[in-house]
Structures are given as structure tokens and as C-alpha cells.
LOTITOR-262613 format. One record per residue: residue in one letter; x, z, y of N, C-alpha, C in turn. Coordinates in steps of 0.2 Angstrom, whole numbers, plus 5000, padded with zeros to 4 digits. Layout:
aXZYXZYXZY ...
This chain:
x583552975274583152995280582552945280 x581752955282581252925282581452875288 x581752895292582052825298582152765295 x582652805293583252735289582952705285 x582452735281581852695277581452635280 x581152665284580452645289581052555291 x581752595295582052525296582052485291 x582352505286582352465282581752415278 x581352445279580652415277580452365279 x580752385289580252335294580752265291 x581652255291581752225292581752205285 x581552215279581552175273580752115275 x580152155277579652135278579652085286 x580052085290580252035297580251965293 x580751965288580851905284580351835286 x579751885283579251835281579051825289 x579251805294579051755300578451805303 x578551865307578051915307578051885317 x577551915321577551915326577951965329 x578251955336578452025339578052065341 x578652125340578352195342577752225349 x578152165353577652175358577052125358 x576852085354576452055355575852085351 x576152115345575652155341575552225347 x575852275349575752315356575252285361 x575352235366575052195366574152205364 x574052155359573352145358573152215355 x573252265352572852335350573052385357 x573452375364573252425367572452375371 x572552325373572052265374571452285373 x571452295365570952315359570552375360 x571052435363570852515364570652525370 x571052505374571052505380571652555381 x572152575379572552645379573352625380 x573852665378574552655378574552675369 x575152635365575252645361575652715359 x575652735354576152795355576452775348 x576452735341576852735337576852655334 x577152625333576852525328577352545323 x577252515316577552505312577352435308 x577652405304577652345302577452365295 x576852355292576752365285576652325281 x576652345272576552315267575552335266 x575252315268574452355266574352285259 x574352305252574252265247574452205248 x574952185249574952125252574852095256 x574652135261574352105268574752115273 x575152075276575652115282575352115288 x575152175292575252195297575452255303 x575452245307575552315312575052365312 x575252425311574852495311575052505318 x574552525323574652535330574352605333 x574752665331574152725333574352715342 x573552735344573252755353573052785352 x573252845355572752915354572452925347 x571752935344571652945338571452885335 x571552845338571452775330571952735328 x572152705326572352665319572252595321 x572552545326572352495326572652425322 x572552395319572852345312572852275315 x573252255316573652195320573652145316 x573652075315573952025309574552005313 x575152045307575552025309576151935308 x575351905307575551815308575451795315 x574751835316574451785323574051825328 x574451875326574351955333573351935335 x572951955328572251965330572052015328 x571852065331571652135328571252115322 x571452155315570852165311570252215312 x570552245313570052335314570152405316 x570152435318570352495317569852555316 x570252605315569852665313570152735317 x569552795316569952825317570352875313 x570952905316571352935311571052985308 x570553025312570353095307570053075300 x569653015301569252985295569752925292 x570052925293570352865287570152875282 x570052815277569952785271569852725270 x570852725269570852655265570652625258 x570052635256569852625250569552565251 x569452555255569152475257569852435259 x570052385255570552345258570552295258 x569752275258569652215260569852205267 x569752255270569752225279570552215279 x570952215275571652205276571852125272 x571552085278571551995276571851965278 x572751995281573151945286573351895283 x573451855288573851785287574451775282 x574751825285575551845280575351875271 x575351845266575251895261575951895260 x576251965256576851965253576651985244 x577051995242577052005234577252095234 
């Protein structure tokens, strides 16, 4: 099941010393001004952060030091650019 994944995922990537969930919550509703409706803890290349959807954007959290990187919005996404994906945490 993609649940049991997504857990699995967040707590392989918790490892590496991440911020809490609500801190990352926190600074991207802050960010939008909004309520979050989903956070995930992700691998972006290497870069570990919080995916934060609010309404229709895409807020990107450093999951080391809870500062927003950027966000987008979701109809337009394109992550082809990954340079903005520079958090504190790299993983392999």
C-alpha cells in the first residue's frame, strides 16, 4: 500500500536529525498565509525537505532549520529546476 510506503520512507529519512512536523507546518502555513492540508518528508536529489500542499501551492520547507525554500504552484509545477532544492540536510 502507498501509505505504508510514504511511512516507511518518512521514517528511513527521520534518521538524518529532521525538524518536527509541526515546525515545518508551522513556517509554510506562516509562508501562505493558509491551513495545510497534506506534509510529507521528502528525498528532492538529495535535498531533505517538507512538501507542504495549502490550497494550490507546493510549499518546500528545509527539513534541518524549518526555512521555507520556495514554493510553487501546483497546476505549474516544474521541477526541472533543482537548484532551489538546497537544504541543510543532504542525503545520498
Amino acid at each position: 500500500p502507498e501509505d505504508l510506503e510514504e511511512i516507511n520512507e518518512f521514517l528511513k529519512l527521520q534518521k538524518y536529525g529532521v525538524i518536527p512536523i509541526q515546525e515545518a507546518l508551522e513556517a509554510a502555513e506562516s509562508f501562505a498565509g493558509g491551513q495545510a492540508h497534506t506534509v510529507e518528508l521528502e528525498n528532492e536529489d538529495g535535498n531533505l525537505v517538507y512538501e507542504v500542499v495549502i490550497g494550490l501551492q507546493e510549499v518546500y520547507v528545509d527539513a534541518g532549520n524549518g526555512k521555507v525554500l520556495f514554493s510553487e504552484t501546483i497546476s505549474t509545477v516544474n521541477k526541472s529546476d533543482d537548484s532551489q532544492f538546497k537544504s541543510s540536510i543532504q542525503v545520498p
